[in-house]
DSSP file (Angstrom, degrees, kcal/mol; ACC not computed):
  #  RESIDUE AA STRUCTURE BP1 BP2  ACC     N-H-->O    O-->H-N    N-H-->O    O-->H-N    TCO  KAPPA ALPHA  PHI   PSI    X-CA   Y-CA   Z-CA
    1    1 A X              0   0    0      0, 0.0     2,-0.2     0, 0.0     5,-0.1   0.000 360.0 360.0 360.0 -33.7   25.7   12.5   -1.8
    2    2 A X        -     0   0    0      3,-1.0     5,-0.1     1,-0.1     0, 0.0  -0.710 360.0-120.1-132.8-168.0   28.4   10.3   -3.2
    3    3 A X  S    S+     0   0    0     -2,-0.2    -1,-0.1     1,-0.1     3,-0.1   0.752 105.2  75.3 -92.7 -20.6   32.4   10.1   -2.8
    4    4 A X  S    S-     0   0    0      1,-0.2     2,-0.3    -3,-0.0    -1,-0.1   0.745 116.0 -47.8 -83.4 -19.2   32.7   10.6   -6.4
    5    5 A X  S    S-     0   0    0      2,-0.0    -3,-1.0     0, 0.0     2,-0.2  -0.960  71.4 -65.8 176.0-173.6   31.8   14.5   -6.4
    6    6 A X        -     0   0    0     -2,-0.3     2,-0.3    -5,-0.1    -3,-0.0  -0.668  43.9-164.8 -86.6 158.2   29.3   16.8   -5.0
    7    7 A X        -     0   0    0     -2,-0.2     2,-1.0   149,-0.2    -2,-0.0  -0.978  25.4-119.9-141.7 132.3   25.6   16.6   -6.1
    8    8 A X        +     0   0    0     -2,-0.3     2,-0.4    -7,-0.0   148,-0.2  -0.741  50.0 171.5 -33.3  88.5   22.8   19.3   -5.5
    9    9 A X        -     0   0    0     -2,-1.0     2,-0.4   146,-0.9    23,-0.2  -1.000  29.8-157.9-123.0 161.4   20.1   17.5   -3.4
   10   10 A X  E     -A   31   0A   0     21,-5.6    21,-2.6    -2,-0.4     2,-0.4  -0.875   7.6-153.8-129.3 168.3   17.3   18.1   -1.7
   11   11 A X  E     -AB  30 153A   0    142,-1.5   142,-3.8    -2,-0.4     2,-0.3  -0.944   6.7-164.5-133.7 119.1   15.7   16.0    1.2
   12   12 A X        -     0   0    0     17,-1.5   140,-0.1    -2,-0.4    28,-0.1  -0.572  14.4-165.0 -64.4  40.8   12.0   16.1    1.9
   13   13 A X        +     0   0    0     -2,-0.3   138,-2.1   137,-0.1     2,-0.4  -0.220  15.4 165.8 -79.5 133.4   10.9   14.7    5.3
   14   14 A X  E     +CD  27 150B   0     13,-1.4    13,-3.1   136,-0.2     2,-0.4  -0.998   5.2 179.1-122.1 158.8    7.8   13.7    6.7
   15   15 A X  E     -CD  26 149B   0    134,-0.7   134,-1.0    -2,-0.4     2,-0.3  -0.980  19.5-127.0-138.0 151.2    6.6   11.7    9.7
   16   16 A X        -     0   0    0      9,-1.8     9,-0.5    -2,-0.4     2,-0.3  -0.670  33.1 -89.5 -91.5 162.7    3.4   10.7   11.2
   17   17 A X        -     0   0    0     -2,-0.3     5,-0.2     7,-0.2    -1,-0.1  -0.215  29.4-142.5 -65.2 130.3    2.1   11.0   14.5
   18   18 A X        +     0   0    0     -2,-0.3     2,-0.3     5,-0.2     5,-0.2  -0.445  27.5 170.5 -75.2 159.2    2.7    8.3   17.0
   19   19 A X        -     0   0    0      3,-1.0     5,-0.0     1,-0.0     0, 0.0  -0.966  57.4 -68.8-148.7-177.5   -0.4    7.7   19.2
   20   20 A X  S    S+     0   0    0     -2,-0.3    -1,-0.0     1,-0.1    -2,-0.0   0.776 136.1  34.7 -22.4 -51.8   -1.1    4.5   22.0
   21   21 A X  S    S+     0   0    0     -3,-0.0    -1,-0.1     2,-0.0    -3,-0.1   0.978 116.2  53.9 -45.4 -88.3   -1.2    2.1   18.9
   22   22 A X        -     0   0    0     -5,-0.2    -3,-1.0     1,-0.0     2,-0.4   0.247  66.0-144.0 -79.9 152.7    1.1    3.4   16.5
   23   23 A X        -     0   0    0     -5,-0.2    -5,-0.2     1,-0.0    -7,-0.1  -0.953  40.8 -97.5-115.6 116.7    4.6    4.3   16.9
   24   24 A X        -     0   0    0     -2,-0.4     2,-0.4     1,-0.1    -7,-0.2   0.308  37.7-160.5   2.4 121.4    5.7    7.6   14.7
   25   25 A X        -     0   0    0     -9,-0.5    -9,-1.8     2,-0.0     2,-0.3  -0.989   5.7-156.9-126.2 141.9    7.3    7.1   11.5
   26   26 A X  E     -C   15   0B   0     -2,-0.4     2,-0.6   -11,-0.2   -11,-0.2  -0.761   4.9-158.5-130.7 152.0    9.4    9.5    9.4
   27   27 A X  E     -C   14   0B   0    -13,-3.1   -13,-1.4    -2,-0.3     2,-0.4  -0.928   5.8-165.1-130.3 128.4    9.9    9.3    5.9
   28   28 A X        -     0   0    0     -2,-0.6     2,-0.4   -15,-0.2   -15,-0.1  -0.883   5.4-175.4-108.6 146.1   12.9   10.9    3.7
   29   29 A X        -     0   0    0     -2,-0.4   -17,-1.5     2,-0.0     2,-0.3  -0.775  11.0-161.1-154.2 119.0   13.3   11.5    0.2
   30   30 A X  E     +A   11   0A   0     -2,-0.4     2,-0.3   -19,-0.2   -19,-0.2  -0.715  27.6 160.8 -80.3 124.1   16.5   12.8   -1.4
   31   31 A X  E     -A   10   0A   0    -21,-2.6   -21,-5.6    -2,-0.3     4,-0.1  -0.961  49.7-126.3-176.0 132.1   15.6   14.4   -5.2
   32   32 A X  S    S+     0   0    0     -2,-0.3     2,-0.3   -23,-0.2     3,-0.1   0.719  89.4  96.1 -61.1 -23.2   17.5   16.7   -7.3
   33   33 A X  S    S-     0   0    0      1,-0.2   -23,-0.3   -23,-0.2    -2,-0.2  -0.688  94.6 -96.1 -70.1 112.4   14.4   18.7   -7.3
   34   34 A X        -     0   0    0     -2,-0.3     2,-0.4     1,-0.1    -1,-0.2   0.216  56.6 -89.4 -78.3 160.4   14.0   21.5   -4.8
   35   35 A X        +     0   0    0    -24,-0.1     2,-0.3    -3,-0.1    -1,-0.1  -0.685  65.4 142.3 -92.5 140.7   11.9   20.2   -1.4
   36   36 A X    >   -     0   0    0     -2,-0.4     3,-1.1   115,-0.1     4,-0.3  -0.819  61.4-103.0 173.0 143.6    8.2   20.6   -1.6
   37   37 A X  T 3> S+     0   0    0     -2,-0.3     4,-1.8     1,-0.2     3,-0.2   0.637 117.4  66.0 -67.6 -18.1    5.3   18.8   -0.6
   38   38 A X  H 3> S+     0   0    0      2,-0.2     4,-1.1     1,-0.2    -1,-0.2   0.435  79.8  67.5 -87.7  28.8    4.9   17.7   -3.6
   39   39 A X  H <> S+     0   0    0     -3,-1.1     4,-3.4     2,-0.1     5,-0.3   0.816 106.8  53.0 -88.5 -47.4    8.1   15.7   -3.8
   40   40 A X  H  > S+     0   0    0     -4,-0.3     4,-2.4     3,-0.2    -2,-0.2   0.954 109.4  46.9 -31.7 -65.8    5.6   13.4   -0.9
   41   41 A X  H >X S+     0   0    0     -4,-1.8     4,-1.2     2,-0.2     3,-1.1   0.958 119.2  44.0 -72.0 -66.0    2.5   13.3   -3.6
   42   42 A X  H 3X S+     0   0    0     -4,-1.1     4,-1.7     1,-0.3    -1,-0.2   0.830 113.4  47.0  -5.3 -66.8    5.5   12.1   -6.4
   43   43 A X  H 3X S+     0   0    0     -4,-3.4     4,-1.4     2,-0.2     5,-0.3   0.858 115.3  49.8 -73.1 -34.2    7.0    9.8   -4.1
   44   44 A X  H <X S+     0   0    0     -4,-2.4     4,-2.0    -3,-1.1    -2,-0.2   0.874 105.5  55.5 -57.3 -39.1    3.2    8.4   -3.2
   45   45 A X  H  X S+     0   0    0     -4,-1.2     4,-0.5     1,-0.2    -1,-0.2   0.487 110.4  46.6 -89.6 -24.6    2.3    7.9   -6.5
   46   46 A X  H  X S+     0   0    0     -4,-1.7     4,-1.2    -5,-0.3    -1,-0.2   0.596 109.3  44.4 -65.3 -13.4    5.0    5.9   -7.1
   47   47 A X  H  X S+     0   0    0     -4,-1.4     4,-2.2     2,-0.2     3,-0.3   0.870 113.6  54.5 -95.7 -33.1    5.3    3.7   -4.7
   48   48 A X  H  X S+     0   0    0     -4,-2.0     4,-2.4    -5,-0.3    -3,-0.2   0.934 111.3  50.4 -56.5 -32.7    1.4    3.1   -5.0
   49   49 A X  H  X S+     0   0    0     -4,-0.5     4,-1.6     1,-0.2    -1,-0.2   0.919 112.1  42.1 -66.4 -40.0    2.0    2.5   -8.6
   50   50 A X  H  X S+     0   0    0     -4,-1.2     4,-1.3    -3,-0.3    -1,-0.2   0.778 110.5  58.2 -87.0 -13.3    4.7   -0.1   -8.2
   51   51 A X  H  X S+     0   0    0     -4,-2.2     4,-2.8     2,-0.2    -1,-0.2   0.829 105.1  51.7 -66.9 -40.2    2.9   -1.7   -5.3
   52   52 A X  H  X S+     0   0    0     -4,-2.4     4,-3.1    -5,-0.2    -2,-0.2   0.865 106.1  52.4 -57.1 -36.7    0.1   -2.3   -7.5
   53   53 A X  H  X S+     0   0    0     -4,-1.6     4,-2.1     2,-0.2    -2,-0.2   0.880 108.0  52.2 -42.6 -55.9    2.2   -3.8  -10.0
   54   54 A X  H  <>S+     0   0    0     -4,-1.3     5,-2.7     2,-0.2     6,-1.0   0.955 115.9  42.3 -64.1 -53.0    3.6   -6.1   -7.4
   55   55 A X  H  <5S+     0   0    0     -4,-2.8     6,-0.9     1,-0.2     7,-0.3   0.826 109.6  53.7 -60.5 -24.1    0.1   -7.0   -6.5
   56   56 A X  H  <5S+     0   0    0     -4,-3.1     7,-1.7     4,-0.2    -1,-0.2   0.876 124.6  19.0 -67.1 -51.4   -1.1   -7.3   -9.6
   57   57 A X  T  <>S+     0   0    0     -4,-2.1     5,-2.0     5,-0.3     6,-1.3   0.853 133.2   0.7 -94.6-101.7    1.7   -9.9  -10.9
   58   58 A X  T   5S+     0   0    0      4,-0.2    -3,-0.1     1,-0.2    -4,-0.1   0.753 127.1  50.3 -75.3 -36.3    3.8  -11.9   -8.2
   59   59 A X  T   <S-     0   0    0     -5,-2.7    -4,-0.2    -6,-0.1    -1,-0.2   0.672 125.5  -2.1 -96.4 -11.4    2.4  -10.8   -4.7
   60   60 A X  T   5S+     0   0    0     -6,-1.0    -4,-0.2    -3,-0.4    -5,-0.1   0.265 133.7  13.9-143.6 -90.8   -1.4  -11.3   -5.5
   61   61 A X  T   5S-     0   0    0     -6,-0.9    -3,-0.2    -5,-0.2    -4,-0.2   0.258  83.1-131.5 -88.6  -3.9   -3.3  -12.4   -8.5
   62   62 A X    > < +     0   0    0     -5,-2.0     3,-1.6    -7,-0.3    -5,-0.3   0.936  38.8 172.6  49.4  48.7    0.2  -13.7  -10.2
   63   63 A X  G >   +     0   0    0     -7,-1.7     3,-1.1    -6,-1.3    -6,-0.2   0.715  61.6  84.0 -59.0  -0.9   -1.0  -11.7  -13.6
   64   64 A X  G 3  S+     0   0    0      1,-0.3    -1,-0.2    -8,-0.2    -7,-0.1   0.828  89.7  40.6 -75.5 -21.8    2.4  -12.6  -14.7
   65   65 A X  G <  S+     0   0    0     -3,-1.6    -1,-0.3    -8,-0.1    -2,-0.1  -0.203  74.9 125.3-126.0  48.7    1.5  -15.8  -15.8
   66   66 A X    <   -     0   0    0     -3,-1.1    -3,-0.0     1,-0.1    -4,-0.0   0.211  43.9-153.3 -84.9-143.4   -1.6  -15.8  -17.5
   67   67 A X        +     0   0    0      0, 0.0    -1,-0.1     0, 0.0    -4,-0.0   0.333  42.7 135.9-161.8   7.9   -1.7  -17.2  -20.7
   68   68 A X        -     0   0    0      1,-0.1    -2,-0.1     6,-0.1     3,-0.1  -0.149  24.5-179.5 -56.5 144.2   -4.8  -15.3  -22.3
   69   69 A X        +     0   0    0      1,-0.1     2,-0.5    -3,-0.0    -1,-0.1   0.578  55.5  84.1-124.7 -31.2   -3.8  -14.2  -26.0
   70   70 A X  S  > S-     0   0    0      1,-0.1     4,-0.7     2,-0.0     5,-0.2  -0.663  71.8-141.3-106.2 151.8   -7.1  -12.4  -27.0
   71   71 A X  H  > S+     0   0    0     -2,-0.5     4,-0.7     1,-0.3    -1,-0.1   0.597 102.0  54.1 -69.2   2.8   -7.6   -9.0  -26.1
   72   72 A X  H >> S+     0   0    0      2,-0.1     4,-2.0     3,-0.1     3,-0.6   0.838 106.6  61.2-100.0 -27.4  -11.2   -9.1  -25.2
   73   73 A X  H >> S+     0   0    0      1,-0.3     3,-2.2     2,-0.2     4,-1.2   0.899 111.8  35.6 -39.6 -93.9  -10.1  -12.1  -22.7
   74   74 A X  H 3X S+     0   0    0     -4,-0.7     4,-3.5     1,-0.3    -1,-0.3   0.291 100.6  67.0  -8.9 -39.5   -8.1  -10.3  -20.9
   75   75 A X  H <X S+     0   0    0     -4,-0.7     4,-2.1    -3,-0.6     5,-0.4   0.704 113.6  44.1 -69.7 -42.6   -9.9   -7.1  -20.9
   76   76 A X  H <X S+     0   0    0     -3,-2.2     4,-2.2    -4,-2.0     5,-0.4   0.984 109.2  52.1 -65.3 -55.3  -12.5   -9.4  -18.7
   77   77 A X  H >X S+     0   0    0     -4,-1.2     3,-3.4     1,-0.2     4,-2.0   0.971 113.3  46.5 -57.8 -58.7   -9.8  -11.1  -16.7
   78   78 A X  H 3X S+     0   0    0     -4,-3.5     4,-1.7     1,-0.3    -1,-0.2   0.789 111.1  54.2 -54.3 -30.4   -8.5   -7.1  -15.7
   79   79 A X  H 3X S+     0   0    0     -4,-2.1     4,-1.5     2,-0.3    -1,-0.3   0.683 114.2  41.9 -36.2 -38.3  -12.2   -5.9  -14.9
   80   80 A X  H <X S+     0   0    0     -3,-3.4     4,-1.9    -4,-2.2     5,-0.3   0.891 106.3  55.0-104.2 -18.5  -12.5   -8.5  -12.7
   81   81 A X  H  X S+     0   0    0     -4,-2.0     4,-2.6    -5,-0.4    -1,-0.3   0.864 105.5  56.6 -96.7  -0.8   -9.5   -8.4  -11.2
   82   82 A X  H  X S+     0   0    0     -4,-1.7     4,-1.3     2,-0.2    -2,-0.2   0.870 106.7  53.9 -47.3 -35.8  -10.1   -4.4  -10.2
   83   83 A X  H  X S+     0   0    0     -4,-1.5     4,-0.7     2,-0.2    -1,-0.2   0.736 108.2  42.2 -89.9 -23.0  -13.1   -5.5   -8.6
   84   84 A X  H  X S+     0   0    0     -4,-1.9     4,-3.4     1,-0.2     5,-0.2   0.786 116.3  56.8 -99.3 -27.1  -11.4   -8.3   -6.2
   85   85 A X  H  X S+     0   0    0     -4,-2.6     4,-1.9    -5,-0.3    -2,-0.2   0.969 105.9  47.0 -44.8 -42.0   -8.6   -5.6   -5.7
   86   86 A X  H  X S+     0   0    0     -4,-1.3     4,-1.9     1,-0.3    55,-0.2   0.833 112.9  48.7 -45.8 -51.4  -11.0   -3.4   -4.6
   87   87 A X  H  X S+     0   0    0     -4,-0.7     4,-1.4     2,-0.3    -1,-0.3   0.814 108.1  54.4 -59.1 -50.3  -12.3   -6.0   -2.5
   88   88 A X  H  X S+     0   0    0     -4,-3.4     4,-0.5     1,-0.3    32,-0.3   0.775 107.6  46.4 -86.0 -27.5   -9.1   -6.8   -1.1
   89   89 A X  H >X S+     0   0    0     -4,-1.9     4,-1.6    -5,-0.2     3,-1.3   0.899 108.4  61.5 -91.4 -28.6   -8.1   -3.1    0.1
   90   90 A X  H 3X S+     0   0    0     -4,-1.9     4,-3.3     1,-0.3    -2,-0.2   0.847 107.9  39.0 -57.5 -40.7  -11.5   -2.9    1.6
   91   91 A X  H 3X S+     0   0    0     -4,-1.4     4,-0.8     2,-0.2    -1,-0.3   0.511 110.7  60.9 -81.1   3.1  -10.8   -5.9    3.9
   92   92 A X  H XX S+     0   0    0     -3,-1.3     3,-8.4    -4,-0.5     4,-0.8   0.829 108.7  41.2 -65.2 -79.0   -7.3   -4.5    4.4
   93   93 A X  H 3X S+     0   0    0     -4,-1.6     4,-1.8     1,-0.3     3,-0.3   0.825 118.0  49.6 -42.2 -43.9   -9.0   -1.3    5.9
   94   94 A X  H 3X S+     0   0    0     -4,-3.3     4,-1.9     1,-0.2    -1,-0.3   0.940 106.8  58.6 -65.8 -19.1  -11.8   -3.9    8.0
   95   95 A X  H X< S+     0   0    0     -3,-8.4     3,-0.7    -4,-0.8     8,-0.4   0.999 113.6  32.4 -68.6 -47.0   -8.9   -5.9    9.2
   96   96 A X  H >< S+     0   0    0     -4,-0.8     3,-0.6    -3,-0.3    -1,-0.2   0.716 110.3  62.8 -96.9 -12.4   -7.2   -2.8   11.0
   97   97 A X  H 3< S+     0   0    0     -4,-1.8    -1,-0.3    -5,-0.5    -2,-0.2   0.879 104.2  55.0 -66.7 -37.9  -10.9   -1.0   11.9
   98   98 A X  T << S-     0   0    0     -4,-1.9     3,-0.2    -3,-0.7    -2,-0.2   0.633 116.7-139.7 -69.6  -0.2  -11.2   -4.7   14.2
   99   99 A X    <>  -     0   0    0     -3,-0.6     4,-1.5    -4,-0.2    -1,-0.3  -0.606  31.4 -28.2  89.6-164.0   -7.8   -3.6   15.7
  100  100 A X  H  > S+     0   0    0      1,-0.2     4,-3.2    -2,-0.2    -1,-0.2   0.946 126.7  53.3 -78.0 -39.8   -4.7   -4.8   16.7
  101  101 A X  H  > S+     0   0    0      1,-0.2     4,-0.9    -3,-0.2    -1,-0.2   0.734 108.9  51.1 -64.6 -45.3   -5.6   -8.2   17.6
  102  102 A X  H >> S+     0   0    0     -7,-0.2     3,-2.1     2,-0.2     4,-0.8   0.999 108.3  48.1 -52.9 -81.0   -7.2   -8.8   14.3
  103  103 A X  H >X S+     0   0    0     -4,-1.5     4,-5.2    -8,-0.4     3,-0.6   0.870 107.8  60.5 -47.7 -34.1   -4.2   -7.6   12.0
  104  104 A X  H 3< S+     0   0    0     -4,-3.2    -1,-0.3    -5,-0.2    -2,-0.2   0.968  95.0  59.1 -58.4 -38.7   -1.8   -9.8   14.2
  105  105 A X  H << S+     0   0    0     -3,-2.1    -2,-0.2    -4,-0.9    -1,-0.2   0.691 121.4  26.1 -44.3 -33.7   -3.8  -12.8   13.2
  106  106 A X  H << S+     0   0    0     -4,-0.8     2,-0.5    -3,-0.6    -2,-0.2   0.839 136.1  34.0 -95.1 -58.2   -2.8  -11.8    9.4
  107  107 A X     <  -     0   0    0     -4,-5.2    -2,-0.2     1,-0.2     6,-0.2  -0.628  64.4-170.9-113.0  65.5    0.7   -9.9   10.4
  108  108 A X        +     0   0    0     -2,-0.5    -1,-0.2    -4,-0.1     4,-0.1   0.442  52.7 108.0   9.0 -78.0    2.1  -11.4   13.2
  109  109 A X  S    S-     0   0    0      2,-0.1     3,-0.1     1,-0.1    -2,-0.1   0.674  77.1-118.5  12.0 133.3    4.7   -8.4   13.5
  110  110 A X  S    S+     0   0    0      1,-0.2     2,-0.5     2,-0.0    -1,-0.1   0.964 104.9  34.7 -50.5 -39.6    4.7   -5.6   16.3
  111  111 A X  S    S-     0   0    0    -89,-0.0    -1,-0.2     1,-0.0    -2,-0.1  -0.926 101.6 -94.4-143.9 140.8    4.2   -3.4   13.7
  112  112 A X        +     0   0    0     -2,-0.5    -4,-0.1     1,-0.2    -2,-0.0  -0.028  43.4 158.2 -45.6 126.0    2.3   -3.4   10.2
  113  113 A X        +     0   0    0     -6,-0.2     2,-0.2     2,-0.1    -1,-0.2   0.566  43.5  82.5-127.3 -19.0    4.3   -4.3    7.5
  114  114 A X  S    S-     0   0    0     -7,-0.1     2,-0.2     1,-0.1    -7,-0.1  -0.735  81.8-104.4 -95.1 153.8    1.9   -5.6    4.8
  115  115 A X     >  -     0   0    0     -2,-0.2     4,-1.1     1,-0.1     3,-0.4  -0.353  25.4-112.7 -62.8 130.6    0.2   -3.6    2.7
  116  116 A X  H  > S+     0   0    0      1,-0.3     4,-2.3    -2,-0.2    -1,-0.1   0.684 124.3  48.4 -47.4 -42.6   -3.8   -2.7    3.1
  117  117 A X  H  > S+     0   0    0      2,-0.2     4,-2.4     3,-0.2    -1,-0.3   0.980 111.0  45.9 -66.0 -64.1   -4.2   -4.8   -0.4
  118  118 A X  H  > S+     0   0    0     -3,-0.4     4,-2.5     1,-0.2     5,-0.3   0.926 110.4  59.6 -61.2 -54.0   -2.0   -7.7    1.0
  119  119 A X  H  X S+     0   0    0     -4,-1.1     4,-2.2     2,-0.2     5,-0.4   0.873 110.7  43.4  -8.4 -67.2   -4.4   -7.4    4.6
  120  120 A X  H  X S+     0   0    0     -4,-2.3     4,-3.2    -5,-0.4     3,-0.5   0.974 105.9  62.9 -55.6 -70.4   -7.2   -8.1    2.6
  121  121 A X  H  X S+     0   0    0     -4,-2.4     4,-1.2     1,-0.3     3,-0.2   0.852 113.6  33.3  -7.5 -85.9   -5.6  -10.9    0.7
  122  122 A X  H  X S+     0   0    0     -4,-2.5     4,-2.5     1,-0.3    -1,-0.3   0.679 109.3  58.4 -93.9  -7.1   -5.1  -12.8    3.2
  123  123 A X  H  X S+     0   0    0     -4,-2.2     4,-3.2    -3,-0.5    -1,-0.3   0.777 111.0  55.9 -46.1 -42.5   -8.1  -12.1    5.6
  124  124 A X  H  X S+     0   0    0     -4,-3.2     4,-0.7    -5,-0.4    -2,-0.2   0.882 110.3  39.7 -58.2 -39.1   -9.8  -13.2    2.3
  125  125 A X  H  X S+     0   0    0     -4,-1.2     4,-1.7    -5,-0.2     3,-0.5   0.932 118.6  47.5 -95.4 -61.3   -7.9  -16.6    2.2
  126  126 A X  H >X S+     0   0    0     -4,-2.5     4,-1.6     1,-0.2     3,-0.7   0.932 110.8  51.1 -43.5 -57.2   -8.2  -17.2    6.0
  127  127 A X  H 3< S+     0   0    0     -4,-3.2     4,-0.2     1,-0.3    -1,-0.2   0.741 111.2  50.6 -69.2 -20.4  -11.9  -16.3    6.1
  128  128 A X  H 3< S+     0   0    0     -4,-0.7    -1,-0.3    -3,-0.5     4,-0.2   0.708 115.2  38.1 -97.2   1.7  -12.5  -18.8    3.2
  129  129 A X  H << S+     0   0    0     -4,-1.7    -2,-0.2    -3,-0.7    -1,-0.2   0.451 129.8  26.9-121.0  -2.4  -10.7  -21.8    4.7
  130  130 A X  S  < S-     0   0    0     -4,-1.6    -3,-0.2    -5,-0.4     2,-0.1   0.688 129.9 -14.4-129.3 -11.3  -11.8  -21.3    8.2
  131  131 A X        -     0   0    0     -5,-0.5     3,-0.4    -4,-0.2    -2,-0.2  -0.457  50.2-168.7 177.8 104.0  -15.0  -19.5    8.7
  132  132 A X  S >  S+     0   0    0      1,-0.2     3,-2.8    -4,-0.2     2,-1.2   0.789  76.6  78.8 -39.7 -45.3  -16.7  -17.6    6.0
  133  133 A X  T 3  S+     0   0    0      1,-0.3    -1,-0.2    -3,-0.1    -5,-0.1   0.158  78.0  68.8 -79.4  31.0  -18.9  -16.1    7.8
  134  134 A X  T 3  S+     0   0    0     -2,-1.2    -1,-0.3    -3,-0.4    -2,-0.1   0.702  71.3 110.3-107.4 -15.5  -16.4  -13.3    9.2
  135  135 A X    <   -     0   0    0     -3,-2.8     2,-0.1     1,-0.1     3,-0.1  -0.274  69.2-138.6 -58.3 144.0  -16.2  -11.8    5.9
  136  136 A X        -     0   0    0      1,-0.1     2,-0.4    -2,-0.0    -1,-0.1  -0.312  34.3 -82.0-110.4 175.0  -18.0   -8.5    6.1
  137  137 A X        -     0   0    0     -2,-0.1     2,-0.4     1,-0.1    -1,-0.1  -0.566  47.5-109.4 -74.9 135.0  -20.3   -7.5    3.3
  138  138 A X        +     0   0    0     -2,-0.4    -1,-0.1     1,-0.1   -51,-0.1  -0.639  35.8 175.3 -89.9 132.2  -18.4   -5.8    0.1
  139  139 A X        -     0   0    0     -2,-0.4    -1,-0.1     2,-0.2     3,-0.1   0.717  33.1-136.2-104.6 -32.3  -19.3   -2.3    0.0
  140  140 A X  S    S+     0   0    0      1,-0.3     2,-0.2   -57,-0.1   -53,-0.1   0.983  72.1 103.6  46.2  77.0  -16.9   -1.3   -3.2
  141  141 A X        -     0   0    0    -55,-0.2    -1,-0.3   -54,-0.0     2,-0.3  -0.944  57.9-154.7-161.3 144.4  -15.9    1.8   -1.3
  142  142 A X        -     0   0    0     -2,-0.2     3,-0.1    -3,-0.1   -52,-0.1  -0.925  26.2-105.5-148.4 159.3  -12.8    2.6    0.5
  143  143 A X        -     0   0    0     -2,-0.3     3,-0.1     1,-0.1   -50,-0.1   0.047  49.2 -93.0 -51.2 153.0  -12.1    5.1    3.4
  144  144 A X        -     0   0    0      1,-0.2     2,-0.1     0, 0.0    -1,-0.1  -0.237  45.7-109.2 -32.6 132.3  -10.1    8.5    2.5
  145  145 A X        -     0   0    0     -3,-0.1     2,-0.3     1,-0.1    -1,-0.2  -0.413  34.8-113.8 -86.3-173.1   -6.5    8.2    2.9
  146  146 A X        -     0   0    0     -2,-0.1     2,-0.5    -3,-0.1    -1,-0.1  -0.640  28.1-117.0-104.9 162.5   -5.1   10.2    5.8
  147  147 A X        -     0   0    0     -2,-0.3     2,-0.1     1,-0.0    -1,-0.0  -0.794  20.6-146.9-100.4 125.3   -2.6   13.3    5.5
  148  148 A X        -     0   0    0     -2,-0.5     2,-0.3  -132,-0.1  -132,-0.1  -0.550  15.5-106.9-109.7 179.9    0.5   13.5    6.6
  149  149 A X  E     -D   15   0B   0   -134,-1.0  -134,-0.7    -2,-0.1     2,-0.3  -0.625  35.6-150.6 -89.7 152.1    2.8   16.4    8.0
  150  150 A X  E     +D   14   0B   0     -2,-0.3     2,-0.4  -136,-0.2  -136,-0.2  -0.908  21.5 178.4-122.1 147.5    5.6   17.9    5.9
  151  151 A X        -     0   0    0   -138,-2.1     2,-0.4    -2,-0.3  -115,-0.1  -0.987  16.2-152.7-132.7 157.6    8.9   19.5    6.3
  152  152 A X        +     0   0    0     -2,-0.4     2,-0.3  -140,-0.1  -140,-0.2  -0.932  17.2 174.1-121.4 126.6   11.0   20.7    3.4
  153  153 A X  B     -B   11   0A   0   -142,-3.8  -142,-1.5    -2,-0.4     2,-0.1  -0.956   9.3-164.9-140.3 133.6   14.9   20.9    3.8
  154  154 A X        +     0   0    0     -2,-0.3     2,-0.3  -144,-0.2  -144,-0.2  -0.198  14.7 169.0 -59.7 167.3   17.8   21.8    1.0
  155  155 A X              0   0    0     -2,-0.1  -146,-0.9     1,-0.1    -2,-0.0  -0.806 360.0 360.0 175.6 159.3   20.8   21.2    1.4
  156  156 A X              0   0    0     -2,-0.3  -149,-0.2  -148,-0.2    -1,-0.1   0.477 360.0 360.0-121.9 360.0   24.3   21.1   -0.8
């Protein structure tokens, strides 16, 4: 693993299926930890965590700079932003239900690079500075994620 001696790991891979849309993507993750699907559920549940973090502070609602000092203030302001998170991964998931042609409008990019939350975000921001009325109704619901396939490899 490094020059500096040998290290025990194991590497976890998974990829999804490509289809007409999509193109296949494979995902690795190297852990001292023998290889298991649940090194995937680990690795999900961190990155969802730190993504939220990110949304939460700098990448969406800027929580970083609020300025609230009492705790029941706050307690409102986090309530309510759960509820426009909520909001916001819901229009992620309507942005990519309209297709491709829709998410390009928000993510230029051949291939998706912002996050379902960020989708939303700025579907949200477009739809209120140029034509409300595309915003779809808020359901406070969002679709099941999807599963992916796994293989497990050791190695020394």
């Amino acid at each position: 693993m490094t020059q500096d001696g040998k290290l025990l790991t194991h590497r976890t891979v998974t990829w999804t299926t490509g289809d007409a849309k999509n193109l296949s993507e494979s995902l690795a993750i190297i852990s001292n930890r023998p290889a298991a699907r649940a090194r995937l559920r680990e690795y999900a549940r961190r990155r969802h965590t730190a993504e939220g973090f990110r949304d939460d502070k700098s990448g969406g609602f800027d929580m970083a700079h609020t300025r609230l000092q009492h705790a029941e203030r706050l307690e409102r302001l986090l309530l309510a932003l759960a509820i426009a998170k909520l909001w916001c991964h819901e229009l992620g998931e309507h942005v990519l239900a309209q297709g491709e042609a829709a998410r390009r409008m928000i993510d230029p990019g051949p291939q998706r690079e912002l996050s379902l939350f960020q989708l939303g975000l700025r579907w949200l921001r477009r739809c209120l500075s140029t034509h409300i009325a595309l915003l779809p109704p808020f359901l406070a619901r969002i679709s099941p994620l999807k599963h992916f396939k796994a293989v497990c490899y050791s190695a020394s």
